[in-house]
C-alpha positions as CSV (number, residue, x, y, z in Angstrom):
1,X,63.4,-93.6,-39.2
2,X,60.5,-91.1,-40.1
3,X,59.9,-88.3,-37.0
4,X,55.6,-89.9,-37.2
5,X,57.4,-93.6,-36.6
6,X,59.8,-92.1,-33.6
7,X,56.6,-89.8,-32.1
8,X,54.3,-92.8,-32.1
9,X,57.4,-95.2,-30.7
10,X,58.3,-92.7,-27.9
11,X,54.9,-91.2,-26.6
12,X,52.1,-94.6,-27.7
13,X,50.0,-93.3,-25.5
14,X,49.6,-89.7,-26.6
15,X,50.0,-90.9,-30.3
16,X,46.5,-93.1,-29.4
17,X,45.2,-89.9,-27.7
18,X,44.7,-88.2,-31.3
19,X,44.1,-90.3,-33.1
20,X,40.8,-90.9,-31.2
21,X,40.3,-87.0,-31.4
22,X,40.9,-86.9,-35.0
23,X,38.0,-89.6,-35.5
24,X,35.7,-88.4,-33.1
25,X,36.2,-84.8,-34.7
26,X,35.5,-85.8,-38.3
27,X,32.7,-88.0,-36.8
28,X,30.6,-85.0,-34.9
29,X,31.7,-82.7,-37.8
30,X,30.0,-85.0,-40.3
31,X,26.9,-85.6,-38.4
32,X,26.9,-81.7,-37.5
33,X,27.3,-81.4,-41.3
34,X,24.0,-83.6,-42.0
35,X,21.9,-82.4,-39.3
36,X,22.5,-78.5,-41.2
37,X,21.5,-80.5,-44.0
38,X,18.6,-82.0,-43.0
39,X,17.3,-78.7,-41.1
40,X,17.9,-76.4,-44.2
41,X,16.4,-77.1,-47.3
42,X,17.7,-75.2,-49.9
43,X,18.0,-74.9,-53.8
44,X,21.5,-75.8,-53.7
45,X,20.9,-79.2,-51.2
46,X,23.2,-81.9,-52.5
47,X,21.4,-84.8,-50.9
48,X,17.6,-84.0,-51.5
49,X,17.1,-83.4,-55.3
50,X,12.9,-83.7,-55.8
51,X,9.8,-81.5,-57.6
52,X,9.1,-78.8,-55.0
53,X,8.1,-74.9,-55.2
54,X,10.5,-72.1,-54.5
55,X,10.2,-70.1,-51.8
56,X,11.4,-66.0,-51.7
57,X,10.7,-63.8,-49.2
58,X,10.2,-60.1,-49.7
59,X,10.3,-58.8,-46.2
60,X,10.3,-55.0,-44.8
61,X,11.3,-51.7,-46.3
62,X,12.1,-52.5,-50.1
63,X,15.8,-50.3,-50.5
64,X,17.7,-52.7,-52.4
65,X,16.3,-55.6,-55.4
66,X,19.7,-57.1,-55.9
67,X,19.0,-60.2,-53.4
68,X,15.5,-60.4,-54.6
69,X,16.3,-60.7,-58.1
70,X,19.3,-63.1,-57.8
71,X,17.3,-65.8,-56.1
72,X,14.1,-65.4,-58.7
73,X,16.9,-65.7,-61.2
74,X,18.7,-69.3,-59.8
75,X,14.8,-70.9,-58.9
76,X,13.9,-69.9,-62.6
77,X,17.1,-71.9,-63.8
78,X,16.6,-74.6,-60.8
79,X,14.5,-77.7,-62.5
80,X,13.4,-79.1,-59.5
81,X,11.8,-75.9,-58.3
82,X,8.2,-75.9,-60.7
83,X,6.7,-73.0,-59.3
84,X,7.7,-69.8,-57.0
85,X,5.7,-68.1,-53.5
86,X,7.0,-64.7,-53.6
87,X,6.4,-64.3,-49.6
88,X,5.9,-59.9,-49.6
89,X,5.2,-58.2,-46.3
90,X,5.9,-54.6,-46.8
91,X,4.9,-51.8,-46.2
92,X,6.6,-50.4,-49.3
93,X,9.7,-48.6,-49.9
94,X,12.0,-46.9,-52.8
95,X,10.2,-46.7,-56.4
96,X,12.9,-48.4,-58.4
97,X,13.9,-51.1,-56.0
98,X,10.3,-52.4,-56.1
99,X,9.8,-51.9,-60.0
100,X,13.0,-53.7,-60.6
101,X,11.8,-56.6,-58.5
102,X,8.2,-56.0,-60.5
103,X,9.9,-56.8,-64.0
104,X,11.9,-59.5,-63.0
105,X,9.1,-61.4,-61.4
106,X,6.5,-61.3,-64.8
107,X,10.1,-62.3,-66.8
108,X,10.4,-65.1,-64.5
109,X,6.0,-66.1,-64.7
110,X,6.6,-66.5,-68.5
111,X,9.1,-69.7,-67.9
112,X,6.9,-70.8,-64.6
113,X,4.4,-69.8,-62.4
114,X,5.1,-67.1,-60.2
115,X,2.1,-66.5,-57.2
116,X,2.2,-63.7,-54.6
117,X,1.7,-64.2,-51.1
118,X,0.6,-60.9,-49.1
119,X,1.1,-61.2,-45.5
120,X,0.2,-58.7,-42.7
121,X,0.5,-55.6,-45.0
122,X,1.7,-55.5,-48.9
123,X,1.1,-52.1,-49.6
124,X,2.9,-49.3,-52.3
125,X,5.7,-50.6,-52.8
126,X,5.4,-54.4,-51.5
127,X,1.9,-54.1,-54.4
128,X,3.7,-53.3,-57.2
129,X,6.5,-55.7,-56.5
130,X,3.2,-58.1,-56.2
131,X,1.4,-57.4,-59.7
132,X,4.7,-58.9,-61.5
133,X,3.0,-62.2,-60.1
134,X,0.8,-64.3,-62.4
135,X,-1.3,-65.0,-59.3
136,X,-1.8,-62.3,-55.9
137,X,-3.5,-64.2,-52.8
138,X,-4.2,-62.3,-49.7
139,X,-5.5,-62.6,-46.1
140,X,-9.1,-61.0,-46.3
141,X,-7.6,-58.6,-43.5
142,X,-4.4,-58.1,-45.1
143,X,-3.5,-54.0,-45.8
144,X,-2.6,-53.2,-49.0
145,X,-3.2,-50.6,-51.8
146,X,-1.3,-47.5,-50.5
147,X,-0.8,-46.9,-55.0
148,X,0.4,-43.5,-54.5
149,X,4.3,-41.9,-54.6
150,X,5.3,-40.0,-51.7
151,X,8.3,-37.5,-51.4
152,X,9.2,-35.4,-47.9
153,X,11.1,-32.6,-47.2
154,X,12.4,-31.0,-43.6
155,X,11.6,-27.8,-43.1
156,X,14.4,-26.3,-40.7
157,X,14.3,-22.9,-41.8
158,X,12.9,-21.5,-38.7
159,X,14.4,-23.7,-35.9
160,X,17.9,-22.3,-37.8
161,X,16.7,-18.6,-37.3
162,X,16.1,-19.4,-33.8
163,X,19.8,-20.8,-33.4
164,X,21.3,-17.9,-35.0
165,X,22.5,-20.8,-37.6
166,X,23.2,-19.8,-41.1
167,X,24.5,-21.9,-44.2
168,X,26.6,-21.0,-47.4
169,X,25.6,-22.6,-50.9
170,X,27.3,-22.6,-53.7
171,X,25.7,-24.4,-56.4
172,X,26.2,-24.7,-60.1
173,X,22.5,-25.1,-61.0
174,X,19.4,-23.3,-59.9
175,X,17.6,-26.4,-58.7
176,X,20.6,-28.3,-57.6
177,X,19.8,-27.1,-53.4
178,X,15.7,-28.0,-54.0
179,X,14.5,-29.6,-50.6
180,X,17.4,-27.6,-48.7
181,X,16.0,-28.0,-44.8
182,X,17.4,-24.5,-44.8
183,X,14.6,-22.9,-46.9
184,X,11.2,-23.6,-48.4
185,X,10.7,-25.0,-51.7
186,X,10.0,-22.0,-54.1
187,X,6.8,-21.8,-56.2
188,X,8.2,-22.9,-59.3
189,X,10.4,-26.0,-57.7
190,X,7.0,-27.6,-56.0
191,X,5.7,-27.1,-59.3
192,X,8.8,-29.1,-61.0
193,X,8.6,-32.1,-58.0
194,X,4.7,-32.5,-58.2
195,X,5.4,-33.1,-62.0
196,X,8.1,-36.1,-61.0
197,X,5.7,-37.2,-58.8
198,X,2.7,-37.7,-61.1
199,X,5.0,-39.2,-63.8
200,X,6.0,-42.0,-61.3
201,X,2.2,-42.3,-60.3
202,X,1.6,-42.8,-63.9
203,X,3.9,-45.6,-64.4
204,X,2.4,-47.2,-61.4
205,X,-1.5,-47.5,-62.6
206,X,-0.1,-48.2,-65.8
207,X,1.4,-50.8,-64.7
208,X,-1.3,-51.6,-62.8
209,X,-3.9,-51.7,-65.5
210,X,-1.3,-54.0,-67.5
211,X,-1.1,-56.9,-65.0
212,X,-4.7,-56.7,-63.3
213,X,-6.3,-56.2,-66.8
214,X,-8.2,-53.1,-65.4
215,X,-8.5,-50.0,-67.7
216,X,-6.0,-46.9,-66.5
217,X,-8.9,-44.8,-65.9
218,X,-10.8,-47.6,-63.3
219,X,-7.2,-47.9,-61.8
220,X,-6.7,-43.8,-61.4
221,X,-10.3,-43.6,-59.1
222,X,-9.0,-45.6,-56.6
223,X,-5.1,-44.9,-56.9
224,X,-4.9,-42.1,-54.2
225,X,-3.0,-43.9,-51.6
226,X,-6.0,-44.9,-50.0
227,X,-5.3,-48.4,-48.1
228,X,-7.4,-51.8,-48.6
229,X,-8.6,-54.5,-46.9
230,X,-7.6,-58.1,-48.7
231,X,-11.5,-58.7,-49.0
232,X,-12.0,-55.1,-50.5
233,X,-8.8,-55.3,-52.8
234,X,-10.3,-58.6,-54.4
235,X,-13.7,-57.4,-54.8
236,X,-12.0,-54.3,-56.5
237,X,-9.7,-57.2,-59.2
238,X,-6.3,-56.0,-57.2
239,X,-6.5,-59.4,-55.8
240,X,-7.0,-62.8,-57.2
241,X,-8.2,-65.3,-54.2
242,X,-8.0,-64.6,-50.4
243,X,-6.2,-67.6,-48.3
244,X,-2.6,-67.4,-46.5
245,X,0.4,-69.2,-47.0
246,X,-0.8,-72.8,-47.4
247,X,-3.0,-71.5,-50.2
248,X,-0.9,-69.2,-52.2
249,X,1.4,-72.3,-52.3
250,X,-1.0,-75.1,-53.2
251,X,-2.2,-72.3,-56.0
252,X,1.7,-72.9,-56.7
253,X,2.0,-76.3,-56.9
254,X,-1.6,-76.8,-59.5
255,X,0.0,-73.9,-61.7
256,X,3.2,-75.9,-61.9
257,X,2.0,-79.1,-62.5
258,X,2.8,-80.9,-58.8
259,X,-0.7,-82.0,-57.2
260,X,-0.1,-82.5,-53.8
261,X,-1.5,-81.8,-50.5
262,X,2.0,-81.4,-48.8
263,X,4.3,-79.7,-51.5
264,X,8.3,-79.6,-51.2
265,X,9.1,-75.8,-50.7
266,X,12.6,-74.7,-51.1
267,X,14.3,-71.8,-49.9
268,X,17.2,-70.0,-51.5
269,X,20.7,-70.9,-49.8
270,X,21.8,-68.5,-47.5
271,X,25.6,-68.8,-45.8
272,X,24.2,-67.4,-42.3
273,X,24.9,-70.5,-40.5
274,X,26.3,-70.0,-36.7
275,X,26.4,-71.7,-33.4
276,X,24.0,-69.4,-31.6
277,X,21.1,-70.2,-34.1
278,X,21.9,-73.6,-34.6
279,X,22.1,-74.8,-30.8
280,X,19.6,-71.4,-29.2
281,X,17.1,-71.5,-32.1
282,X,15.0,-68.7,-32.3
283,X,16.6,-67.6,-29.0
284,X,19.9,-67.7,-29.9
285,X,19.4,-65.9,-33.3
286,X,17.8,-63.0,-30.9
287,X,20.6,-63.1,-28.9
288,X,22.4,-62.5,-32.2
289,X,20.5,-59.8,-32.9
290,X,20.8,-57.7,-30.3
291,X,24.6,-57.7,-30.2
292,X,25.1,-57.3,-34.1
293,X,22.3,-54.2,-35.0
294,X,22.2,-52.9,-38.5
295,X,22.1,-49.2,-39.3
296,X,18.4,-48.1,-39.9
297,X,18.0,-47.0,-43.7
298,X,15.6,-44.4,-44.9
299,X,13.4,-44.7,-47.8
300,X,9.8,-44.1,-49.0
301,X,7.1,-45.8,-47.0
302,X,3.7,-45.7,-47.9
303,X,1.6,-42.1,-46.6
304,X,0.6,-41.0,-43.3
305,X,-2.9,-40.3,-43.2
């Protein structure tokens, strides 16, 4: 006789007990499984397969394009998504992170549309990401602009005298301490940085001029790092129609062909799924937040004035 036939013979009662449990797990798990379902709706959603437009958002200090780029690459190859809101409020961050996500945004508008959506501020960096976008829609109060390139430098030298605090370098190039906080910059290496400098402002109103079809030399008189208003960006051409969200993505949905008032949006799948968000909600993802915090990361932000 089998030990499951003996068990069941010797103890019905507890035998009966889980059973029941086993059902009743697989029965909560499944509708857990459908309610996650039916409250995120992603790219990858197994159940819900319909026409919508592709939602990314580009939020923050721009450090890193990797994530960025992966889900313009899957909604480009996703047939259901017909057109893509890149969401950016930013108020910049590192030059090639935000170029990066730049080029693969206009390689993505030349299989479907691609429309930008600027939020509270979309400024430096969060604009160039934005010009990659067939389409730019902003808040008339939105800040953006901010086309400049930035690059600081801490000055320690005398806070070390005061301290009696001296350092040893031992370098195998001239240049290879420039920016030391032990020591100014010399003449000849602020001359070397300002150059750098230019050559990435250059790439920026070129790039500018390219997407907004605006000549490099209209582009250069108002590329200072001054900051815009949404309304004074469009009257300027950095801007192609003011309106928020809703707009940018029924702009979305007539560039990709899906004429409704109430478009499907999609969002790219993300494995963050956890009991305090899914039963607290917006509480119980703060409640996350405050016991997991995430080192802050420096990077270029758009200049003080």
């Amino acid at each position: 006789m089998s030990q499951k036939r003996l068990f069941r013979q010797n103890h019905p009662i507890l035998a009966g007990f889980l059973l029941l449990a086993g059902i009743v797990f697989i029965f909560f798990g499944g509708i857990t499984f459908f309610v996650i379902k039916l409250t995120h709706r992603t790219s990858t959603d197994i159940f819900i397969s319909r026409p919508g437009i592709g939602i990314i958002e580009l939020k923050g200090v721009i450090t890193r394009s990797e994530q960025t780029i992966s889900d313009l690459i899957k909604f480009k190859n996703n047939n259901d998504i017909k057109a893509i809101v890149v969401r950016i409020d930013s108020p910049g961050g590192a030059v090639g992170a935000s170029q990066e996500i730049f080029r693969e945004l206009r390689r993505v508008d030349k299989v479907k549309p691609v429309v930008a959506s600027m939020g509270s501020v979309a400024a430096s960096g969060g604009y160039y990401s934005a010009i990659g976008a067939e389409k730019i829609v902003a808040s008339p109060g939105t800040l953006t602009g901010s086309m400049g390139v930035i690059l600081k430098f801490a000055n320690l030298e005398e806070i070390f005298n005061k301290i009696g605090y001296k350092s040893e370098t031992i370098k195998s190039g001239k240049y290879k301490d420039m920016g030391s906080p032990g020591r100014s910059l010399t003449p000849e290496e602020r001359v070397m940085l300002q150059a750098l400098l230019d050559n990435v402002h250059s790439q920026f109103i070129r790039d500018i001029a390219e997407s907004r079809n605006i000549s490099e030399e209209e582009v250069r008189k108002i590329a200072d790092g001054r900051i815009f208003s949404g309304e004074q960006a469009h009257d300027l051409g950095l801007v192609d129609q003011l309106g928020n969200f809703t707009d940018a993505v029924l702009l979305a949905a007539d560039l990709g062909g899906l004429h409704e008032r109430d478009p499907y949006l999609i969002y790219p799948e993300r494995n963050e799924f956890n009991v305090l968000k899914f039963i607290g909600g917006k509480k119980g993802e703060a409640l996350l937040n405050s016991l997991i915090k995430p080192e802050p990361v420096l990077a270029y932000q758009w200049p003080e004035k």
